[in-house]
VMD Tcl script that draws the C-alpha trace (Angstrom):
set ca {
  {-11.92 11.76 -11.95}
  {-11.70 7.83 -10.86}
  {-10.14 7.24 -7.76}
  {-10.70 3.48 -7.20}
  {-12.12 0.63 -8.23}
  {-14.82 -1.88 -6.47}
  {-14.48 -5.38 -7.60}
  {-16.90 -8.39 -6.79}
  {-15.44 -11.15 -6.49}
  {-17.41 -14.49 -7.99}
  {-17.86 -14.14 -11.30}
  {-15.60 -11.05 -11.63}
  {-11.92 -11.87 -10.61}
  {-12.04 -15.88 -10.18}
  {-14.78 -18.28 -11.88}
  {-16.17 -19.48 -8.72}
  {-20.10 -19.27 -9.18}
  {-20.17 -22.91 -10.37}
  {-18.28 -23.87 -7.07}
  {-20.94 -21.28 -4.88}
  {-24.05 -23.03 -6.38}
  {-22.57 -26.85 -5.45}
  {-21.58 -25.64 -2.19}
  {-24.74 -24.11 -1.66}
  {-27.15 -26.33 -3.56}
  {-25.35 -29.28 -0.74}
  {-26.11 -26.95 1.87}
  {-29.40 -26.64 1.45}
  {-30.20 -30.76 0.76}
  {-29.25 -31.00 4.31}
  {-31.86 -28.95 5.01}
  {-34.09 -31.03 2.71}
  {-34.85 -27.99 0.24}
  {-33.33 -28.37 -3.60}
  {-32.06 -25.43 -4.87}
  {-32.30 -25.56 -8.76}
  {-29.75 -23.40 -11.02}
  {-32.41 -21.47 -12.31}
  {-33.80 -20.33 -8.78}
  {-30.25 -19.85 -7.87}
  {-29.70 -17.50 -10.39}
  {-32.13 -14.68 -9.22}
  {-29.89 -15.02 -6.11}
  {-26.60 -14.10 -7.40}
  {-24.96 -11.38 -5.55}
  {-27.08 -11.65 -2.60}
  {-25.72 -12.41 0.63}
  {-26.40 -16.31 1.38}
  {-28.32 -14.66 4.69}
  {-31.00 -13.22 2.23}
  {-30.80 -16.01 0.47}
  {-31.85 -18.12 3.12}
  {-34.47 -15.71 4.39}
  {-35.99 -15.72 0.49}
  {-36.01 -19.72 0.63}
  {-38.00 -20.01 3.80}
  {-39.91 -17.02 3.33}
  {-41.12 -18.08 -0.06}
  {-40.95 -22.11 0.48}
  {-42.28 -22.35 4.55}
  {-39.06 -23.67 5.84}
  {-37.11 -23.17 8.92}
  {-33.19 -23.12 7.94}
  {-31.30 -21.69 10.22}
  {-28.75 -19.24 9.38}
  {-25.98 -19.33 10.98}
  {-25.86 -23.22 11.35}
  {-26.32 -23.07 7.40}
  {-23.98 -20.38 6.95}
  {-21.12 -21.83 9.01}
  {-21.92 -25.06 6.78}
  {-22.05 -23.44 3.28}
  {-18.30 -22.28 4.18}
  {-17.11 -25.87 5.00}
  {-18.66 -27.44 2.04}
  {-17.08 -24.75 -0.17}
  {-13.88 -24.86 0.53}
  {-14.38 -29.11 -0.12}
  {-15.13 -28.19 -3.97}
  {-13.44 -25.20 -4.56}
  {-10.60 -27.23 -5.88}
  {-9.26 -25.41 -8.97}
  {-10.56 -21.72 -8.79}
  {-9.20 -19.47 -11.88}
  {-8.91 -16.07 -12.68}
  {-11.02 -14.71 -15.25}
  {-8.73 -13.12 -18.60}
  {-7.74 -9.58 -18.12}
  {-8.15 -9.59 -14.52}
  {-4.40 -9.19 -13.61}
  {-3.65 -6.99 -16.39}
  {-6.48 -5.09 -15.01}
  {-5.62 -4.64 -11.49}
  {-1.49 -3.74 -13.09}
  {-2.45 -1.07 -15.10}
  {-4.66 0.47 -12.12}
  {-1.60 -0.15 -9.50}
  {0.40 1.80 -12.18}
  {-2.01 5.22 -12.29}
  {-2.18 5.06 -8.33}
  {-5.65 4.15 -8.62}
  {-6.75 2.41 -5.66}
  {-9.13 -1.04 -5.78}
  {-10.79 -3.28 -2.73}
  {-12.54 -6.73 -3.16}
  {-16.24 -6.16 -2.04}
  {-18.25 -9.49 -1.81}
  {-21.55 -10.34 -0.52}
  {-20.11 -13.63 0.43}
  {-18.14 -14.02 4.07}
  {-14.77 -12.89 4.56}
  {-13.70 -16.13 5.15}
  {-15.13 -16.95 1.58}
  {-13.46 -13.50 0.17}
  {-9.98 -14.19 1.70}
  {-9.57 -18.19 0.50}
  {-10.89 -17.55 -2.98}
  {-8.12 -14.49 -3.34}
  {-5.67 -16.39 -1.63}
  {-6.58 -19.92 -4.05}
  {-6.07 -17.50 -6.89}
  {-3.47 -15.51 -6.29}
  {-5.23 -12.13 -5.67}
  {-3.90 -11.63 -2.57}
  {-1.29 -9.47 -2.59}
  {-3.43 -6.92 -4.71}
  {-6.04 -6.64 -2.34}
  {-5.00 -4.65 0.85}
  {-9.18 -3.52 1.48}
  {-11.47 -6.14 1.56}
  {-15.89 -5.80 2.42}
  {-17.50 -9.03 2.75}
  {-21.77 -9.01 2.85}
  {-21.17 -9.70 6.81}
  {-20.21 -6.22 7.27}
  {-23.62 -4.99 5.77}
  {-27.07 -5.25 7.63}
  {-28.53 -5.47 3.61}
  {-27.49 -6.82 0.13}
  {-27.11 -6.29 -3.09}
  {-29.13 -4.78 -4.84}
  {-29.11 -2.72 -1.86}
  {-25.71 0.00 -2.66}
  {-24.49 -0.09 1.11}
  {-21.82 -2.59 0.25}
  {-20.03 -0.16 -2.12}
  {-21.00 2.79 -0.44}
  {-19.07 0.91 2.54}
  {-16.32 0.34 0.57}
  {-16.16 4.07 -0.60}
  {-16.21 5.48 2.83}
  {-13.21 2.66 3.09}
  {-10.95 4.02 0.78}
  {-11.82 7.90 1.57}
  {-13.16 8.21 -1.96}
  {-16.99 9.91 -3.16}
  {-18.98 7.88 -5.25}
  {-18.74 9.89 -8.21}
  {-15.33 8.88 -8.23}
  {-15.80 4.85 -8.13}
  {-15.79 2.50 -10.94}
  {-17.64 -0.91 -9.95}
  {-17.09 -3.90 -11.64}
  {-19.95 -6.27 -11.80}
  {-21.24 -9.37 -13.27}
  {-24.73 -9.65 -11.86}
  {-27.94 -7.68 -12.43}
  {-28.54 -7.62 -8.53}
  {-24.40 -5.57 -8.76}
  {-24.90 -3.57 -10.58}
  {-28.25 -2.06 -9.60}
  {-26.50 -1.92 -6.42}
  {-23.83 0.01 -7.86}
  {-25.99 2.44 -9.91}
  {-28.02 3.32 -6.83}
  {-24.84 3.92 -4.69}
  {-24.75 6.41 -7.93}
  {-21.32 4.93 -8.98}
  {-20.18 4.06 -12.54}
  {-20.20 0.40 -13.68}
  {-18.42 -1.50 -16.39}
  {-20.16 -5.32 -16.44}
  {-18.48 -8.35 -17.56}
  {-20.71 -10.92 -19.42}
  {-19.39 -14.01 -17.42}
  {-22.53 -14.86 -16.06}
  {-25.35 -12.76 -17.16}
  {-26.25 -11.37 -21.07}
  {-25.34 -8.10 -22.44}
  {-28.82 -7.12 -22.60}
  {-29.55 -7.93 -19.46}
  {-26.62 -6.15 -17.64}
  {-27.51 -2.70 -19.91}
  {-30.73 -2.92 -19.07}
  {-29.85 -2.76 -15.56}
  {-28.17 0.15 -15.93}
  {-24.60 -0.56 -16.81}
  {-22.76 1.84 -18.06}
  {-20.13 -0.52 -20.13}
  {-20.71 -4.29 -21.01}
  {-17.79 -6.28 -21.60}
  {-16.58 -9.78 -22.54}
  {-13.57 -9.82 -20.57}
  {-11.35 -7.48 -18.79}
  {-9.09 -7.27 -21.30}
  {-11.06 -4.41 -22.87}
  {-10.84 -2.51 -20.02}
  {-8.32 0.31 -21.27}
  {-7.25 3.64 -18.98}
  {-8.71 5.40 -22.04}
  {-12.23 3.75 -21.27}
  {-11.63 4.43 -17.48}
  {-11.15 8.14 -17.44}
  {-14.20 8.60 -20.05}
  {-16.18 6.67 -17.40}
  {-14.71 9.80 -14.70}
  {-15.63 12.81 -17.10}
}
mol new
graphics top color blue
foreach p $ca { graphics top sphere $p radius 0.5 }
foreach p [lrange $ca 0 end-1] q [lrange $ca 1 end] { graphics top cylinder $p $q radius 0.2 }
display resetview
């Protein structure tokens, strides 16, 4: 039986990748390394501290972290002017508030990052537990931010639905051995199945109870 839900956040509830990639593709010009959109989409949902570590690892540069972490949250919150929610979302999160069935926001971006795009968005007040890539020592596709944010909400695995949009989320989610529905907002169908997926969507809107509790047989 599902229990709760784990929801990313970018790319899931508010269209904020395009704003991530800007904030971070400035970030890292400081630094004198230019991060193209195709590298930078092998990254999503990584934590911008693995991130960092892949770019100097593979590239022979010295960024440091937490000046370039502490930098990558100014510069966001510059161009993260207009941040949406994706359709679906708050029909979503209404129909799960009505069966009692409990949801937290689990990012690998900072809490900081986590709080302003819920609270730009108007998330907030559906989002009492919140799990931000700072309280895990590895990321996605690593499962211990879900697992985390089981533990959180007193719930097993086999009782978790996470929702996903990236092929680094939801091989995280499949090896915390939780079910996954993926939305196609920023990788293919094909590519989220063949990650392991366990329903592909367009939107949230197709996200019935029905579909939910044939997920928890």
């Amino acid at each position: 039986m599902i229990k709760a839900f784990i929801f990313d956040v970018d790319g899931v509830l508010v269209h904020s990748e395009g704003y991530s990639f800007e904030a971070t593709k400035l970030m890292l010009a400081k630094f004198g390394f230019e991060l193209t959109k195709k590298e930078n989409k092998k990254f999503i949902g990584r934590s911008l501290k693995d991130i960092i570590a892949i770019i100097n690892k593979g590239h022979n540069l010295d960024i440091p972290t937490k000046k370039a972490v502490a930098l990558r949250e100014i510069t966001y919150h510059q161009v993260a002017k207009n941040i949406k929610v994706f359709p679906g979302v708050r029909q979503l999160l209404n129909k799960l508030k009505l069966h009692k069935i409990r949801v937290i926001a689990a990012s690998s971006g900072t809490e900081k990052k986590i709080r302003f795009n819920l609270m730009k968005s108007g998330l907030t007040k559906y989002f009492k537990h919140k799990i931000s890539g700072e309280h895990c020592r590895h990321s996605k596709p690593n499962p211990q931010i879900f697992l985390k944010a089981d533990a959180l909400m007193h719930v097993k695995p086999s009782e978790c639905i996470v929702v996903e949009d990236s092929v680094n989320g939801v091989k995280a989610a499949k090896r915390a051995k939780m079910k996954c529905i993926a939305v196609t907002n920023t990788y293919s169908r094909s590519k989220l199945k063949k990650a392991g997926a366990d329903l592909v969507v367009k939107s949230l809107k197709e996200v019935t109870i029905k579909k939910i509790m044939k997920l928890g047989e």
